[in-house]
N, C-alpha and C positions, 0 to 999 in steps of 0.2 A: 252470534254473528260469525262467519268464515272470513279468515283472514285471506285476501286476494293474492294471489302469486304475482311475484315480480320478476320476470327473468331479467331484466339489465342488474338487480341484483345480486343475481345469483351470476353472472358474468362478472361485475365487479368481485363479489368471491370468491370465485377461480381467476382471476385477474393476481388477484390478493398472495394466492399461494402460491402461484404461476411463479409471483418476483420473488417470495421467499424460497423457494426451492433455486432459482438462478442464483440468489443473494448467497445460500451458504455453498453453493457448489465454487461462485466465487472464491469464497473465503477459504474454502479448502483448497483451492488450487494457489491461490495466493500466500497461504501459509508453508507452501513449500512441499505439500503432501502431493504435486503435482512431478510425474517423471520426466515433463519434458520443463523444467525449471532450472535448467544448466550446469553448471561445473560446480561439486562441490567446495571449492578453492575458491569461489568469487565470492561476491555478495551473498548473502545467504536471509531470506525471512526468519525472524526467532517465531517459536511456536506462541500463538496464542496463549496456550496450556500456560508457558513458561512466566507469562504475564503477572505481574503483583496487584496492579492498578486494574480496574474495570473500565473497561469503554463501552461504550454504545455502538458502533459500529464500526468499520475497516473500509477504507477505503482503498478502492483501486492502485495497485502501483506495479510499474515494469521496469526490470533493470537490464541495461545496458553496458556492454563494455566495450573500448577499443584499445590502443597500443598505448594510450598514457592517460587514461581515466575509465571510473565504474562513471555511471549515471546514475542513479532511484530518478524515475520519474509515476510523482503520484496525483491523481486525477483529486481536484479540491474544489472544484467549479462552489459560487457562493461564499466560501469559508473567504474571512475578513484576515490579511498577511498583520493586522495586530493581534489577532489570538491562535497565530502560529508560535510554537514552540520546538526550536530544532536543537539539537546537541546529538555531541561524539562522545560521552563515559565509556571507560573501559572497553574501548573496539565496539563499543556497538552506536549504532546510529539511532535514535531517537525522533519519532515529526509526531508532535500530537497535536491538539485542538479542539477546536469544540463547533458546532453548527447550530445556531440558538433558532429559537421557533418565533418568527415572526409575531407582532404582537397586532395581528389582523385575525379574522374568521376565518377556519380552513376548515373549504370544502372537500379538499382531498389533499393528501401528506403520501409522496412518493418516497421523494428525496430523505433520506434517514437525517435525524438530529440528536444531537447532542454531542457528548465527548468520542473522539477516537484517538487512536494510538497506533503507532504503525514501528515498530523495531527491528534492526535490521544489523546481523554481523557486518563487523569492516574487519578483512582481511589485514593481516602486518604490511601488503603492499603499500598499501593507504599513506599519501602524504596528509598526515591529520592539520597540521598546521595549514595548508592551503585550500582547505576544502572550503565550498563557497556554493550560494544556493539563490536561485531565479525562482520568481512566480510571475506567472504570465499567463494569460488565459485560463484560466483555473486549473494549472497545472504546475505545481512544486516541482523541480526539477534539484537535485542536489548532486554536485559536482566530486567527485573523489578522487583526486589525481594519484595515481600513482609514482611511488618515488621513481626521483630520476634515473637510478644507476638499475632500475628492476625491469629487466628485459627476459622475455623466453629465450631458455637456451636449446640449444640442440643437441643432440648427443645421438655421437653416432654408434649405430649398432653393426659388432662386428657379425654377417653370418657366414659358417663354417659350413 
């Protein structure tokens, strides 16, 4: 007996690698291997590489700065603000979690599950004691204010 072709199959299977190749071009730009990812002086992604712990996947996140705070804001749609995990250790910023798998039939798993881990330098501007974090529509937002007395200076350039 021949087995019958399926193309919506074979669409779903290119469908498949379609979002893994978008998923890690992601993760590489968000790992910071991206040049247009800003000042090296600000916020900085730690390398995956650099990681101890295993995660299942990375989620989205963009960082923000203005005259008196960084922002990380990281895309969490679903994930439940009880098995958020956030900390400041040693100048780096920490947001992990986990995204558990429904205990229904699934006919299709887009949305990645399980543990992730998102690490992130904090700069000595960083007021660590005031830092302070919002979720809201499925999006973490963690606040970093910069100390008070820490303003750009300007320096002027004599030319001859």
């Amino acid at each position: 007996m021949m087995a019958q072709w399926n193309p919506l199959h074979d669409l779903m299977s290119l469908q498949e690698r379609m979002n893994q190749l978008f998923e890690d071009a992601s993760q590489r730009r968000a790992s910071g291997r991206d040049p247009q990812m800003g000042s090296p002086h600000g916020i900085q992604d730690v390398e995956a590489s650099e990681e101890v712990e295993e995660t299942d996947w990375y989620p989205a996140a963009d960082i923000y700065e203005d005259a008196g705070e960084y922002t990380v804001a990281v895309d969490l749609p679903g994930i439940d603000r009880a098995v958020l995990d956030i900390g400041v250790d040693d100048n780096r910023l920490t947001i992990r979690g986990k995204r558990v798998t429904p205990d229904k039939a699934q006919h299709r798993v887009e949305c990645p599950r399980g543990s992730f881990l998102r690490t992130f330098s904090v700069p000595a501007s960083v007021d660590q004691k005031d830092i302070r974090a919002d979720y809201k529509d499925g999006v973490l937002q963690v606040h970093l204010p910069k100390h008070p007395g820490e303003k750009a200076q300007r320096i002027e350039i004599k030319v001859s």
